[in-house]
C-alpha positions in Angstrom: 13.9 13.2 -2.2 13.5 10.1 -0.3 12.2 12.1 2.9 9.7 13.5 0.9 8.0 10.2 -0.6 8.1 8.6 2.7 6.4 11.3 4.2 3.4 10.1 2.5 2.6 7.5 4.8 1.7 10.7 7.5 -1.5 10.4 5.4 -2.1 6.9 6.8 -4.3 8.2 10.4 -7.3 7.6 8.6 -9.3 4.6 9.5 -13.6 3.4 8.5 -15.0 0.7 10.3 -18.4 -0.7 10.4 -20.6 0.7 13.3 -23.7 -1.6 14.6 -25.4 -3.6 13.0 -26.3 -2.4 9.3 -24.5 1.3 9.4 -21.0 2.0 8.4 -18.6 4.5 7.1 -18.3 4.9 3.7 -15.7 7.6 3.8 -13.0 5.4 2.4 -13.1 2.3 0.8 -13.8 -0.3 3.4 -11.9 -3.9 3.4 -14.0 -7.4 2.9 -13.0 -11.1 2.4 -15.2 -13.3 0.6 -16.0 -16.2 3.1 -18.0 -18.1 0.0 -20.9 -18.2 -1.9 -24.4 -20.1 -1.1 -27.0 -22.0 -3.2 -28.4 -18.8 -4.2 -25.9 -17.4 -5.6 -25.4 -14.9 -3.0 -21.8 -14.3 -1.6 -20.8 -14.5 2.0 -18.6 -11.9 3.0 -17.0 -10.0 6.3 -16.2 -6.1 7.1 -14.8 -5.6 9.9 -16.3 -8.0 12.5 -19.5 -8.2 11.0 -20.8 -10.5 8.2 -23.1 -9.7 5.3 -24.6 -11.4 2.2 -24.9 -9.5 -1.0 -24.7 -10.3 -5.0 -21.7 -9.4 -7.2 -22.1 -9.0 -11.1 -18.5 -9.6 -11.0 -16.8 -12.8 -10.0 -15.6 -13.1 -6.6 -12.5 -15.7 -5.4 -13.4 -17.3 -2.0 -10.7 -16.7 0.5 -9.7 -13.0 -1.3 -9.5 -10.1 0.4 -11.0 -6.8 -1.9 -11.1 -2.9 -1.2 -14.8 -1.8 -2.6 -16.7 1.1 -2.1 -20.1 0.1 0.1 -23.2 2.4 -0.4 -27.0 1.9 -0.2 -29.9 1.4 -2.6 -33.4 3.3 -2.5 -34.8 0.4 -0.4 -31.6 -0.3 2.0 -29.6 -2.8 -0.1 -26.3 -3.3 1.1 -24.4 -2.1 -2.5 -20.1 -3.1 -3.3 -18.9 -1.2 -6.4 -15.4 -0.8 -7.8 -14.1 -3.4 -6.2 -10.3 -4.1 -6.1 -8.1 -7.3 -4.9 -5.2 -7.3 -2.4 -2.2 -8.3 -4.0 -0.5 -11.0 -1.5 2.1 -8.2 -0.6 -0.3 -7.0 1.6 1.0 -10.2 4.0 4.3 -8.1 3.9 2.9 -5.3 6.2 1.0 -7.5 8.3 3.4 -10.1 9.1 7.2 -7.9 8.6 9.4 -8.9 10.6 10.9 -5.6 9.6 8.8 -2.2 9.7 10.6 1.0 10.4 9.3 4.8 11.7 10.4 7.4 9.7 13.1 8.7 11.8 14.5 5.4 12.3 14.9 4.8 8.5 16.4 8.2 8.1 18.7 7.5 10.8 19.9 4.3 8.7 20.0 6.2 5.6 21.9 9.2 6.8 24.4 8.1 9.4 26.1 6.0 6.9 29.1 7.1 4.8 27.6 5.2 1.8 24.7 5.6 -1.2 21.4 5.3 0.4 20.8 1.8 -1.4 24.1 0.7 -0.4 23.7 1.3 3.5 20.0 -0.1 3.3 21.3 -3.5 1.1 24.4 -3.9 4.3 21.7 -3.3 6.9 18.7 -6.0 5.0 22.2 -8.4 4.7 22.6 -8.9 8.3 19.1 -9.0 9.1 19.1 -11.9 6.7 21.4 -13.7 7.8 20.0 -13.9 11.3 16.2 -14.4 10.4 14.5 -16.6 12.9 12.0 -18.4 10.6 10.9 -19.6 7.3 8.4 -16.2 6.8 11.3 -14.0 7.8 13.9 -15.7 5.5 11.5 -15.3 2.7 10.3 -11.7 3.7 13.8 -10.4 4.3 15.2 -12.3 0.5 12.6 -11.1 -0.9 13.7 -7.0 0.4 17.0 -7.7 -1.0 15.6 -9.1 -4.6 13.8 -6.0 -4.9 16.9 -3.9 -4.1 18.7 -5.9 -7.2 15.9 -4.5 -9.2 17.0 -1.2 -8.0 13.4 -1.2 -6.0 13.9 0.3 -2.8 11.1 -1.7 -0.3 10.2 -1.1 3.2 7.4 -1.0 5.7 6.8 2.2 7.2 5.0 1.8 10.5 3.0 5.1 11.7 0.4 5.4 14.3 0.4 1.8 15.0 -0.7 1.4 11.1 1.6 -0.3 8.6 2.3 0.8 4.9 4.5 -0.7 2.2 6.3 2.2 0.1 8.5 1.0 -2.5 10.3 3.4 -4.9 13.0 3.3 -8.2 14.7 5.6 -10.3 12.3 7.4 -13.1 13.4 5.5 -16.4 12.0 9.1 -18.2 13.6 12.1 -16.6 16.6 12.5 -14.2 16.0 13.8 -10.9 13.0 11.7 -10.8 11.7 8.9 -8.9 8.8 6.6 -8.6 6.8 5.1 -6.2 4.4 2.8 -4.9 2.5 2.1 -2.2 -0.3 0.0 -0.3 -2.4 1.5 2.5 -4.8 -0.6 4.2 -7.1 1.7 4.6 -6.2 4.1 1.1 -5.7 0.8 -1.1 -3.0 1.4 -3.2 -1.7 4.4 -4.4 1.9 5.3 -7.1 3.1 8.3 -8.3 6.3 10.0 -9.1 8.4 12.7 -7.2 10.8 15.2 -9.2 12.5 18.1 -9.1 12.3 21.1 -11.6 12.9 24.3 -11.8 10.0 25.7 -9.5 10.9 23.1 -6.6 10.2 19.5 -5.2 6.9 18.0 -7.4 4.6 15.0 -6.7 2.2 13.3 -8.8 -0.3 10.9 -6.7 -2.3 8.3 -8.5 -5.2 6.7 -6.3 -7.8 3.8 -7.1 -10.7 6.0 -5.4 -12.3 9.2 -5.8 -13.4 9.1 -1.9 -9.5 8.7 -1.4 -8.5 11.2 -3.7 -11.2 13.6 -1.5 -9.1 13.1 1.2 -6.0 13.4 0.3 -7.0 16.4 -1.2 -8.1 17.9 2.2 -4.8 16.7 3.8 -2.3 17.1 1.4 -0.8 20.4 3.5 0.3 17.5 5.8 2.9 16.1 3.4 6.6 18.1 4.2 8.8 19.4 1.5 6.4 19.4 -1.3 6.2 22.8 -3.5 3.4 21.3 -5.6 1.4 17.8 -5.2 -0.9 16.9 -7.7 -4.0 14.1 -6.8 -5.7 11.8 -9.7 -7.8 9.1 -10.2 -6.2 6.4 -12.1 -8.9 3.6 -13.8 -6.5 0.9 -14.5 -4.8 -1.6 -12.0 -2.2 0.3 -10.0 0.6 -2.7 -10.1 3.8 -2.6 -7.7 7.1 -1.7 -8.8 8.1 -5.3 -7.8 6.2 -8.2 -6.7 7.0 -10.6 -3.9 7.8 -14.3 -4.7 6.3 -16.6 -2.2 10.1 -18.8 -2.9 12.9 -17.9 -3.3 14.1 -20.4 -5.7 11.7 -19.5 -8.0 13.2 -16.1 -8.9 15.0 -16.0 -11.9 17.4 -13.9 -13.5 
């Protein structure tokens, strides 16, 4: 079942980007950082390479990066909507000093003789205890507290683009897992995959209706699936576990 839910970052070959001046791609939601805010209330932002000044009815944090929906008004305004901060575990894909391709984490998972959590913990161990840095020490500790949650976390790398998939046994049903995931491009998505009596199911919750649109068109893409099921889901889509920028402050 694990093939199957990290089979979903094949969906990640999807990409919007500004183009020119004033015109862009709305297809997805696009990614902006709030630069900061002027004397006229207006807030200084950047997509892509290009920087814009709009109003937010909603509070922005300088420094933050969002996911937002971008369309126009009747007379050209630039308009955000809907928009939705990037956790700090979005440093994780960016900055791994670990990311794997799918047949490379297979390999891992297969080849040994023990429980896939069990291989992947001896394998995050010694990569541990030969990190080169600060950033990888924390990064790599940080793999193996989520595996003592029982949260399996890993960058898959696809394409040259980076996802972070993390998945647990479902508390609710046997045979069941869940799952979590960030997309720079998607946002973040979490769903569940389970077996029944008709075959392998998935349930995919997504922050967007433009990304639910086209996952929808590409869901034939995703292997080993007998039914997959897309929804939009209103509230915050949280991970399964949350990175701790030290160590030392984990407890329990």
């Amino acid at each position: 079942m694990l093939e199957q839910i990290a089979s979903i970052a094949h969906l990640n070959t999807l990409s919007s980007e500004l183009k020119g001046d004033i015109s862009f791609n709305a297809t997805l939601p696009l990614l902006l950082k709030v630069l900061g805010k002027d004397k006229n209330g207006e807030y200084i932002l950047t997509l892509g390479n290009k920087t814009i000044r709009t109003k937010s009815h909603k509070e922005l944090l300088i420094g933050q990066k969002y996911w937002a929906n971008m369309s126009r008004s009747s007379v050209g305004a630039i308009i955000l909507s809907d928009l939705i901060r990037q956790p700090k575990m979005i440093e994780v894909i960016e900055k791994s000093p670990l990311k794997f391709i799918l047949s490379d984490l297979e390999k891992i998972l297969k080849e040994s003789k023990k429980e896939p959590l069990e291989a992947y913990k001896d394998f995050l161990i010694d990569k541990f205890a030969n990190a080169q840095n600060r950033y990888d020490f924390l990064n790599l500790g940080n793999l193996l507290l989520s595996l003592h949650k029982n949260v399996l976390s890993f960058v898959i790398s696809d394409s040259n683009k980076d996802g972070l998939i993390q998945i647990k046994p479902s508390k609710f049903k046997k045979q069941s897992l869940e799952f979590y995931a960030i997309y720079p491009h998607l946002g973040p998505l979490e769903g569940k995959v389970y077996l029944n009596d008709s075959g392998v199911s998935a349930w995919i919750y997504v922050s967007y209706e433009s990304v639910k649109k086209i996952l929808e068109r590409h869901k034939g893409e995703l292997s080993g699936f007998d039914s997959v099921n897309i929804e939009v889901k209103k509230s915050i889509i949280e991970p399964l576990f949350e990175f701790e920028e030290g160590l030392l402050d984990v407890k329990g």
